[in-house]
SEMARPA-130425 format. One record per residue (C-alpha): residue in three letters; x, y, z. Coordinates in pm, 1 decimal. Layout:
! SEMARPA-130425
SITE   rest         xx         yy         zz
SITE    Ala          X          Y          Z
...
***
This chain:
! SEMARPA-130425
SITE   rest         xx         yy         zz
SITE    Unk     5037.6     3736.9    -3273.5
SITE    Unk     5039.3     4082.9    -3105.2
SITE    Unk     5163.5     4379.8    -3256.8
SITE    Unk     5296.7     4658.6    -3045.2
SITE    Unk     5474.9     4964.7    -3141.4
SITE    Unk     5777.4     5084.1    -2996.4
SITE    Unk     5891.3     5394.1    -2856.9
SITE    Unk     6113.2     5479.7    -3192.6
SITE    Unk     5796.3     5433.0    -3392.8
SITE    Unk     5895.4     5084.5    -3536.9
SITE    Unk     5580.7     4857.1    -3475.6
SITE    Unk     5734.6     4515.5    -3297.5
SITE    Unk     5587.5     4149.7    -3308.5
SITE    Unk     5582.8     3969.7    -3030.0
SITE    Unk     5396.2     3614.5    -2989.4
SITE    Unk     5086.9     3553.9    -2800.5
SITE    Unk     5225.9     3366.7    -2469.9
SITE    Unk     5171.0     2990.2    -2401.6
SITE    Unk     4904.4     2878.4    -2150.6
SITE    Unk     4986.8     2830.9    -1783.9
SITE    Unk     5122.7     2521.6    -1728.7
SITE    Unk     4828.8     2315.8    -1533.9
SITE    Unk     4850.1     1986.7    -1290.1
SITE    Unk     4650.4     1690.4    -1404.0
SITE    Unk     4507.5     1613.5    -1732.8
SITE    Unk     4298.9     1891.5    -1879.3
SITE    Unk     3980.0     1813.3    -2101.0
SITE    Unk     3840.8     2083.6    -2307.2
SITE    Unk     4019.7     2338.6    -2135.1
SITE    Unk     3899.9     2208.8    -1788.1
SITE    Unk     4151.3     2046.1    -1558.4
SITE    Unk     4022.3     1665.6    -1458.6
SITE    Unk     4100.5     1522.4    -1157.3
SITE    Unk     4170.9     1161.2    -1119.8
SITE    Unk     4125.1     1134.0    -1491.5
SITE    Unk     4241.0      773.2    -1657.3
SITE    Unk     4227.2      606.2    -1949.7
SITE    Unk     4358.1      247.4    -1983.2
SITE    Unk     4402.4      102.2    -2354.0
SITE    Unk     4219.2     -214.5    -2442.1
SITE    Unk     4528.2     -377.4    -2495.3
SITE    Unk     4656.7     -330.3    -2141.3
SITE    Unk     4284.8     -441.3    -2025.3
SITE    Unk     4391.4     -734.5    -2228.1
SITE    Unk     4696.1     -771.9    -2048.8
SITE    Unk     4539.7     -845.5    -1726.4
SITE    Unk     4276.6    -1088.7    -1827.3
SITE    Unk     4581.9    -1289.1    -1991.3
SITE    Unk     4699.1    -1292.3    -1679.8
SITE    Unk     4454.9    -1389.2    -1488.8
SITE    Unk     4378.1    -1649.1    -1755.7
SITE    Unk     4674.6    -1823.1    -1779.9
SITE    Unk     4778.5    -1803.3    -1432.0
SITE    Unk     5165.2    -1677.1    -1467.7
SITE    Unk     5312.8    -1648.8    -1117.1
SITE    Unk     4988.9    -1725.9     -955.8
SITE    Unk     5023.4    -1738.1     -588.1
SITE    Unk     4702.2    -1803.9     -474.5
SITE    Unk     4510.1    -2079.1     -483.2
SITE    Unk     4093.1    -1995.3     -457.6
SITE    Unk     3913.3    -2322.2     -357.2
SITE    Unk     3536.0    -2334.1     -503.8
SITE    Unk     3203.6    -2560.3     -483.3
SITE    Unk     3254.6    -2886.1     -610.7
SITE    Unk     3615.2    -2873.5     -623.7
SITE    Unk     3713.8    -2643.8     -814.8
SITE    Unk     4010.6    -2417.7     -806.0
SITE    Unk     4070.7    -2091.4     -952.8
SITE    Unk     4452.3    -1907.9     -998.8
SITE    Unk     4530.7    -1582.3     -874.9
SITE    Unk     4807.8    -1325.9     -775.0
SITE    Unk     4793.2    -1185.6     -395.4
SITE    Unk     4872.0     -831.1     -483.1
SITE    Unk     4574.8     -788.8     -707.8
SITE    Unk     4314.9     -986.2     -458.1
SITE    Unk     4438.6     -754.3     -201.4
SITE    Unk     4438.8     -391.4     -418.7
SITE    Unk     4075.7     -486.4     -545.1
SITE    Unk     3967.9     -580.3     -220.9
SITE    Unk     4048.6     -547.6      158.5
SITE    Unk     3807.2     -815.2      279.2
SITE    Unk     4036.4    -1060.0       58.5
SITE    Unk     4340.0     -893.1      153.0
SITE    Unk     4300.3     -940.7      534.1
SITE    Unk     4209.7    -1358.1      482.0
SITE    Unk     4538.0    -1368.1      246.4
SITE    Unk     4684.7    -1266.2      578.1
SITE    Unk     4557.4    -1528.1      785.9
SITE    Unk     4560.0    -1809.2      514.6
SITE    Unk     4823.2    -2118.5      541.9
SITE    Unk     5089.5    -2067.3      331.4
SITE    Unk     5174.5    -2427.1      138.3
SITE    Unk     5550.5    -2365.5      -28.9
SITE    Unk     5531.5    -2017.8     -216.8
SITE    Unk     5130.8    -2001.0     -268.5
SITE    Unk     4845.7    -1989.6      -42.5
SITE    Unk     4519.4    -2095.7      -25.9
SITE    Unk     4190.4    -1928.8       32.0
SITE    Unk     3841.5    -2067.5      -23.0
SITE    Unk     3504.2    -1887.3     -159.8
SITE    Unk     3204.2    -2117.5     -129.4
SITE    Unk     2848.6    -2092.7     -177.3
SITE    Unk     2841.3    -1986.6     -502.7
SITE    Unk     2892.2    -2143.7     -826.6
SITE    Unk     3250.8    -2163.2     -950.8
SITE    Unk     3152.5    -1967.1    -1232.2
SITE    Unk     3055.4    -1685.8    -1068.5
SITE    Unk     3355.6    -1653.5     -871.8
SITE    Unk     3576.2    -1714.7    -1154.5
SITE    Unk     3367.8    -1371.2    -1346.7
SITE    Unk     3396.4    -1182.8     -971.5
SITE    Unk     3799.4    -1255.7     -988.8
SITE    Unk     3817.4    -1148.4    -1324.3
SITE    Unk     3667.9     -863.1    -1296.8
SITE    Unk     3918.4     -765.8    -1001.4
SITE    Unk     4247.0     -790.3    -1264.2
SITE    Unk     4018.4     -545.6    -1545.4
SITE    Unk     3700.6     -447.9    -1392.2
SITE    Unk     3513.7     -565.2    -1709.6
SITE    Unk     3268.6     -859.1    -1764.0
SITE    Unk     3074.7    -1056.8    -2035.4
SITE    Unk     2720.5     -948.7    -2001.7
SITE    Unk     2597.2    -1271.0    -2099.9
SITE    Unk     2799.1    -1391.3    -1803.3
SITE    Unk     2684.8    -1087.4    -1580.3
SITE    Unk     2341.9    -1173.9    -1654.9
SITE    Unk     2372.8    -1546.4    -1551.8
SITE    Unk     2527.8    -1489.0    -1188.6
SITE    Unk     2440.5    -1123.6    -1134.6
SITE    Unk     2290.4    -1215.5     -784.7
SITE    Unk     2582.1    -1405.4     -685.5
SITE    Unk     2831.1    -1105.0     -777.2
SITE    Unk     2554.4     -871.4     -555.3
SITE    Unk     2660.4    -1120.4     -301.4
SITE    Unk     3019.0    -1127.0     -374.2
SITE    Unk     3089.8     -734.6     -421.8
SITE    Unk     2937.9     -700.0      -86.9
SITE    Unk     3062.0     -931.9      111.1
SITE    Unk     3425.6     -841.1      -25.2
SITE    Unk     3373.9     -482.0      -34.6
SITE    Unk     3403.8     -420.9     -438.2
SITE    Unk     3185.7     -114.8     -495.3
SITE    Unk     3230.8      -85.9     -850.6
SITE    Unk     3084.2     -499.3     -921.7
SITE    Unk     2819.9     -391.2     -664.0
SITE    Unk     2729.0      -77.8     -869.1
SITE    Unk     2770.2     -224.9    -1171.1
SITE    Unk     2506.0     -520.0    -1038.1
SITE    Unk     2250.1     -297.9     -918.2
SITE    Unk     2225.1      -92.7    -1239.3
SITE    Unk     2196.3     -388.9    -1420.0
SITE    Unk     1920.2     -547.7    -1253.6
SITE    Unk     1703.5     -219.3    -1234.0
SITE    Unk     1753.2     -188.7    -1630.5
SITE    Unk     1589.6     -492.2    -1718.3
SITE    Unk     1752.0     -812.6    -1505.0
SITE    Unk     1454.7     -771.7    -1259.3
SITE    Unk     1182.8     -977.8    -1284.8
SITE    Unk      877.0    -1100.6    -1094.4
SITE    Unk     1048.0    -1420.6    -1082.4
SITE    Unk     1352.8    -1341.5     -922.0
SITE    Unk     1232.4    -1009.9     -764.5
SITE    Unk     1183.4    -1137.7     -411.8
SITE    Unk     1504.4    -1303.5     -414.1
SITE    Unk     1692.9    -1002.8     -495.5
SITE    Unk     1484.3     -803.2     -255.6
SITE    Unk     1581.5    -1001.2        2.0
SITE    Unk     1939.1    -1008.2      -69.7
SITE    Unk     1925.3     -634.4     -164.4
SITE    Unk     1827.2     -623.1      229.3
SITE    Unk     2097.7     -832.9      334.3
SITE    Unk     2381.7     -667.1      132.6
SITE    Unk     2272.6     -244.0      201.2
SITE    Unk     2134.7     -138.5     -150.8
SITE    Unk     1845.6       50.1       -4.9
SITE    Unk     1768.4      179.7     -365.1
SITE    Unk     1789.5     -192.5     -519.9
SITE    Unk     1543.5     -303.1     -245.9
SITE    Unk     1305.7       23.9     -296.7
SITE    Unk     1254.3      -72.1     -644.1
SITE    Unk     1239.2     -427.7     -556.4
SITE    Unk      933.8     -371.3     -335.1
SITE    Unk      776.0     -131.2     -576.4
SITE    Unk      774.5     -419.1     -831.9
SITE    Unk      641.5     -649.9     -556.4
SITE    Unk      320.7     -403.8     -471.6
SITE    Unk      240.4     -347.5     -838.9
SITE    Unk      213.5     -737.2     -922.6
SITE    Unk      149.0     -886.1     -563.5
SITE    Unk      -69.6    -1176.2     -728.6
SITE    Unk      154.5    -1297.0     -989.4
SITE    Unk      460.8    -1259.7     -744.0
SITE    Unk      276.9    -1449.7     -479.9
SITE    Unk      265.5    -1727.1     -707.7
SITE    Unk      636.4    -1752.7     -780.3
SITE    Unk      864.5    -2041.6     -611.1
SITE    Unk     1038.7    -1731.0     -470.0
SITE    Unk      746.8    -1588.9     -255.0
SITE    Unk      706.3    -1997.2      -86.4
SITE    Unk     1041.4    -2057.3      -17.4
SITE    Unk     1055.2    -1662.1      197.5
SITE    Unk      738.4    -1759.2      318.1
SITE    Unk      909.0    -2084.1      500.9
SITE    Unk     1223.5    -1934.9      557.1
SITE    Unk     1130.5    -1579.2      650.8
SITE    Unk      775.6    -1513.9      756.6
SITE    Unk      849.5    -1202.3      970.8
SITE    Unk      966.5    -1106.0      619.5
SITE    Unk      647.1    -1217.6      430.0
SITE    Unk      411.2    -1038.8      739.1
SITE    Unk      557.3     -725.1      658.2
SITE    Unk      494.6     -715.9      314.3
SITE    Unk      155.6     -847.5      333.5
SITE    Unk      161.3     -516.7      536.2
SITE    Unk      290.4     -299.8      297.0
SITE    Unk       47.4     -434.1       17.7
SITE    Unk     -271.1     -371.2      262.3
SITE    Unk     -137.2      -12.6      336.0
SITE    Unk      -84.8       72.9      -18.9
SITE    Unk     -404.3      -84.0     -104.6
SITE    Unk     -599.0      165.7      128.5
SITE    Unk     -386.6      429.8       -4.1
SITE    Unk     -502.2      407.5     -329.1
SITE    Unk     -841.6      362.7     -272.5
SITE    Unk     -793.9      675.8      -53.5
SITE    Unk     -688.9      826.9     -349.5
SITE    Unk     -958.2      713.8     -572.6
SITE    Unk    -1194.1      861.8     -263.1
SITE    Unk    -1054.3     1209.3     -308.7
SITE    Unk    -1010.0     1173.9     -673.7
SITE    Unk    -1376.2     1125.5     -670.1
SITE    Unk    -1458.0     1370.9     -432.5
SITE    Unk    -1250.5     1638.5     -610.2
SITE    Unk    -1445.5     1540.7     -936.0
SITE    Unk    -1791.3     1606.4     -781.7
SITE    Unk    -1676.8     1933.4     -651.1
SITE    Unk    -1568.1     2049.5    -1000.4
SITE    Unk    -1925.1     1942.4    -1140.8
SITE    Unk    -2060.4     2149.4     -888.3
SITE    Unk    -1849.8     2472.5     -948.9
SITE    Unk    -1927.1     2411.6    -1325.3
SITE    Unk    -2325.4     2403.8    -1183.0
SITE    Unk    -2254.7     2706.5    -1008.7
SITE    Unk    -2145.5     2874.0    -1308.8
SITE    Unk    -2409.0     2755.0    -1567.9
SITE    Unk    -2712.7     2868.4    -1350.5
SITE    Unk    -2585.8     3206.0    -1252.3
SITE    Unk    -2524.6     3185.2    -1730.6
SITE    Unk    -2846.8     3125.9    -1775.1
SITE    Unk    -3062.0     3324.8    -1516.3
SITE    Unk    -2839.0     3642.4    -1567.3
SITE    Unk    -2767.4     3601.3    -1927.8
SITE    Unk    -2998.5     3320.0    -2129.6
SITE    Unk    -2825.2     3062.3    -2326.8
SITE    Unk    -2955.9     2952.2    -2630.7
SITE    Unk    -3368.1     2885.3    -2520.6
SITE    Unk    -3384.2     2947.4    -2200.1
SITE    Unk    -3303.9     3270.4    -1977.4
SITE    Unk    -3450.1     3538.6    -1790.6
SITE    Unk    -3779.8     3676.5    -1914.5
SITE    Unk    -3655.3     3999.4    -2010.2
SITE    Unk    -3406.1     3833.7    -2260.2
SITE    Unk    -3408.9     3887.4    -2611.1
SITE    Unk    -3268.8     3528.8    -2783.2
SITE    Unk    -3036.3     3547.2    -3069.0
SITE    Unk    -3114.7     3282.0    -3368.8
SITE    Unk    -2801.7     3087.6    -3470.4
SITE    Unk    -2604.5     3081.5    -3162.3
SITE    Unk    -2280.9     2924.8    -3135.8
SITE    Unk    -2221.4     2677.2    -2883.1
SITE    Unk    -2246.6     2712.2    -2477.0
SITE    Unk    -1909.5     2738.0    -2322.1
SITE    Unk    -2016.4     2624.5    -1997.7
SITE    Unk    -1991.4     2228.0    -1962.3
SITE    Unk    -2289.8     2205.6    -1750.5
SITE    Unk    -2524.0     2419.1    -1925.7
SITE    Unk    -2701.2     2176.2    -2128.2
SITE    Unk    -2758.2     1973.8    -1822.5
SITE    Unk    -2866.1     2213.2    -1585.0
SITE    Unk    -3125.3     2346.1    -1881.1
SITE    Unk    -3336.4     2045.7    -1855.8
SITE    Unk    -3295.3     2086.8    -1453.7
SITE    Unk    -3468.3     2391.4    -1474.4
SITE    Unk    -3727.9     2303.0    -1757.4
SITE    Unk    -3838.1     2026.1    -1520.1
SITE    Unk    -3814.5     2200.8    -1178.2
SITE    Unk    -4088.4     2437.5    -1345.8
SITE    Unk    -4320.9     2247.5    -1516.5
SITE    Unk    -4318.4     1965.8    -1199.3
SITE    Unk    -4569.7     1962.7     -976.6
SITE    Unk    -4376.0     1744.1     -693.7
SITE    Unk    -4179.9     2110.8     -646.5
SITE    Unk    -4196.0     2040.6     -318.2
SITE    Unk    -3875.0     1955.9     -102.1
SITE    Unk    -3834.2     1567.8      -46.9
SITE    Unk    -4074.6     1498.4     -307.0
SITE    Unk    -3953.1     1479.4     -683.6
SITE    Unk    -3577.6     1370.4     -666.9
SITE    Unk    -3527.9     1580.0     -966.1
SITE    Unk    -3678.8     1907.8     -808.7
SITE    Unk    -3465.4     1827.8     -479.1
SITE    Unk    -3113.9     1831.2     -639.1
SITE    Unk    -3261.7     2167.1     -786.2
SITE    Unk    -3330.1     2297.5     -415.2
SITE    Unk    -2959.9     2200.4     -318.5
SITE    Unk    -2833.4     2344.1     -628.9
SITE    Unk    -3027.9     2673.7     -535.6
SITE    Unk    -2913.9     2638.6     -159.5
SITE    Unk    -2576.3     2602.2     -247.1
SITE    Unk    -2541.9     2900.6     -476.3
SITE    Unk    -2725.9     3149.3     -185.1
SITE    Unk    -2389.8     3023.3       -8.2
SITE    Unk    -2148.6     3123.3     -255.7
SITE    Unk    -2325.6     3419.6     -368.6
SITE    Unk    -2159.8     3752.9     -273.3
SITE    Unk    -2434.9     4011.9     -312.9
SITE    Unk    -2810.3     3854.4     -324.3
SITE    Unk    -2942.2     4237.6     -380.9
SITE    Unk    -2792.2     4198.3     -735.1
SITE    Unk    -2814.6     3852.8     -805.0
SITE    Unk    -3085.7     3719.9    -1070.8
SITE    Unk    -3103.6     3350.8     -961.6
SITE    Unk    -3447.8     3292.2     -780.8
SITE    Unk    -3493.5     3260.4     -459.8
SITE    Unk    -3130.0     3343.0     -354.7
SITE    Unk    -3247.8     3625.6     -126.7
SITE    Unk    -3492.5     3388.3       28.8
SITE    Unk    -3235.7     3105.8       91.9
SITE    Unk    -3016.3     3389.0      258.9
SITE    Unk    -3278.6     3487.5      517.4
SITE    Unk    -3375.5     3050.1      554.6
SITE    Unk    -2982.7     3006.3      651.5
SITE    Unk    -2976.5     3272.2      927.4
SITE    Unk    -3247.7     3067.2     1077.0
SITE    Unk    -3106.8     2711.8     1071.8
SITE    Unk    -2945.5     2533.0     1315.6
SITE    Unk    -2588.0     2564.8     1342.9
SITE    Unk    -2491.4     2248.0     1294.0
SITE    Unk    -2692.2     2240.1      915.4
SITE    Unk    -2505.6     2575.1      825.7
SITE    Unk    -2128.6     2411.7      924.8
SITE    Unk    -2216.5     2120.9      646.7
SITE    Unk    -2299.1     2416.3      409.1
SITE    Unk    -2022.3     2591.6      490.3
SITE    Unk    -1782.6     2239.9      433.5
SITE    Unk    -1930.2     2204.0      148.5
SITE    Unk    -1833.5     2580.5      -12.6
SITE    Unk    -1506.3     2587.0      139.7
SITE    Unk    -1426.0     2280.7     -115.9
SITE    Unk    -1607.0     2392.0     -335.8
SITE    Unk    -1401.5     2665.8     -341.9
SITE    Unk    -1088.3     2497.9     -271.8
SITE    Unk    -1181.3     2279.7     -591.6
SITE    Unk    -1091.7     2556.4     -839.0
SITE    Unk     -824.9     2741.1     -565.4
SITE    Unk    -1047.3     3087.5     -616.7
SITE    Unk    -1009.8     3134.8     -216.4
SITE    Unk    -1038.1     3480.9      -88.9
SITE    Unk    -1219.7     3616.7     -433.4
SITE    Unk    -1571.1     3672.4     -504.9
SITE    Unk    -1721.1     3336.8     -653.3
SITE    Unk    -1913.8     3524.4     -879.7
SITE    Unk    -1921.4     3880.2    -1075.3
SITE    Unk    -2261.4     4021.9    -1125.6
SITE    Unk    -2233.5     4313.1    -1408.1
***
């Protein structure tokens, strides 16, 4: 209620107005277009119909004789594939007859029923789901075909009947039905190729069977492309971690080992550099061999490269405390160009590795 006072001084009630009057059916305050909400008992209504045949005027002829009752105007709402052949059918006394072959009676007799209601018995649905894929699309019922596709990607599909329904997914325009089909075909190609499916396609339709023989070499190399770079990627990390533990431990020590100048601290914690340990008894090797000589010890020459590689990555050699960095700068201006654009490779993924591009590798304090 609003309260307002009046010109005289007397205060006046007045009531809070009504709501605008709104089109449609309004939800929570939101108008709904197209809303509708049919009671169970008028959803029964239908199927009795359909069930007991009142009035039919159609006659549906199926495989192995059998004949199903229906009414014309709800064939041709539902569906205008069925409405143009109830057109051209024969017309014997007040009924006419159509025919829908190829499928088992029972699955036509669950695709009519779910013209009158547009419900189902899943048990039903999961029997013939193929054959209503088949139906919906050939008689243009989007809602069965919907209805079929979601079922079979939530659990109907199996390696058993996946290359059937890939094939009719294909043949009836469900391009995301036949995406996942193919998936599933690619991630178990060995126990698919086995299945009575995969020999009867491979009779039937071998341009079909080529092409995904195709698609399982191509996503074969894919993956072990992946793997490749995967691997790659993974050796590039150990080598920035490398990077990092040697210019730890020649400018700073860690734990027993460390410049000469350094002072060692008993009871310190543990290294936080992954490769440190490693790369200790690298160096604890390199100077006590006496191979130290490049191709000789294969120990000593992954210490060279590790060396080599940090004079690459090193910004400022004046500063820096890892031996023989300056030395490995004035070697590299001296190569041969083609050796110092594998070095260079090499640091640019390095780099790339740990996306630090375009800032200093390391920081010398």
């Amino acid at each position: 209620m609003a309260i307002e006072e009046s010109p005289l001084g007397a205060k006046e009630i007045f009531p809070v107005p009504p709501p605008l009057p709104s089109k449609g059916v309004v939800m929570n305050g939101t108008p709904v277009r197209g809303y509708s909400c049919v009671s169970t008992a008028t959803r029964d209504l239908w199927e009795r119909l359909f069930d007991e045949g009142y009035r039919a005027d159609v006659l549906i002829n199926t495989d192995n004789g059998g004949i199903i009752y229906a009414h014309a105007s709800f064939l041709g709402v539902a569906s205008p594939v069925l409405k143009g052949v109830l057109k051209r059918s024969r017309r014997r006394g007040l009924q006419r007859s159509i025919s829908i072959r190829g499928v088992p009676h029972d699955a036509v007799r669950v695709f009519i029923r779910f013209l009158y209601s547009s419900s189902y018995e899943p048990e039903k649905l999961q029997n013939y789901v193929l054959h209503l894929l088949v139906l919906s699309h050939a008689y243009v019922v989007p809602h069965l075909k919907r209805v079929c596709e979601c079922r079979l990607e939530q659990g109907l599909l199996t390696v058993e009947n996946v290359i059937d329904t890939f094939q009719l997914a294909l043949l009836c325009d469900a391009p995301r039905l036949s995406l996942i089909c193919h998936r599933l075909i690619l991630k178990n190609f060995k126990v698919v190729s086995a299945t009575e499916g995969w020999k009867i396609m491979k009779e039937s339709h071998p341009a079909l069977e080529k092409e995904i023989l195709e698609s399982v070499v191509e996503a074969e190399t894919r993956q072990k492309e992946r793997a490749r770079k995967l691997n790659e990627r993974k050796i590039y990390l150990q080598l920035y971690e490398a990077m990092e533990a040697l210019v730890h431990i020649c400018r700073d020590g860690c734990q027993t080992i460390g410049p000469h100048d350094k002072v060692f601290k008993e009871n310190q914690g543990p290294c936080k550099y992954v490769m440190c340990k490693a790369l200790e008894l690298l160096v604890r090797h390199f100077a006590g061999c006496k191979m130290r000589v490049p191709g000789g010890c294969i120990h000593c020459k992954r210490m060279w490269q590790l060396l080599e590689l940090h004079s690459h990555l090193c910004t400022d050699s004046d500063a820096c405390r890892v031996p023989l960095c300056r030395n490995f700068k004035r070697w590299g201006m001296k190569k041969e160009k083609k050796d110092d654009i594998k070095w260079r490779t090499l640091v640019r993924k390095v780099l790339r590795t740990k996306s630090i591009s375009g800032t200093p590798f390391f920081s010398f304090e």
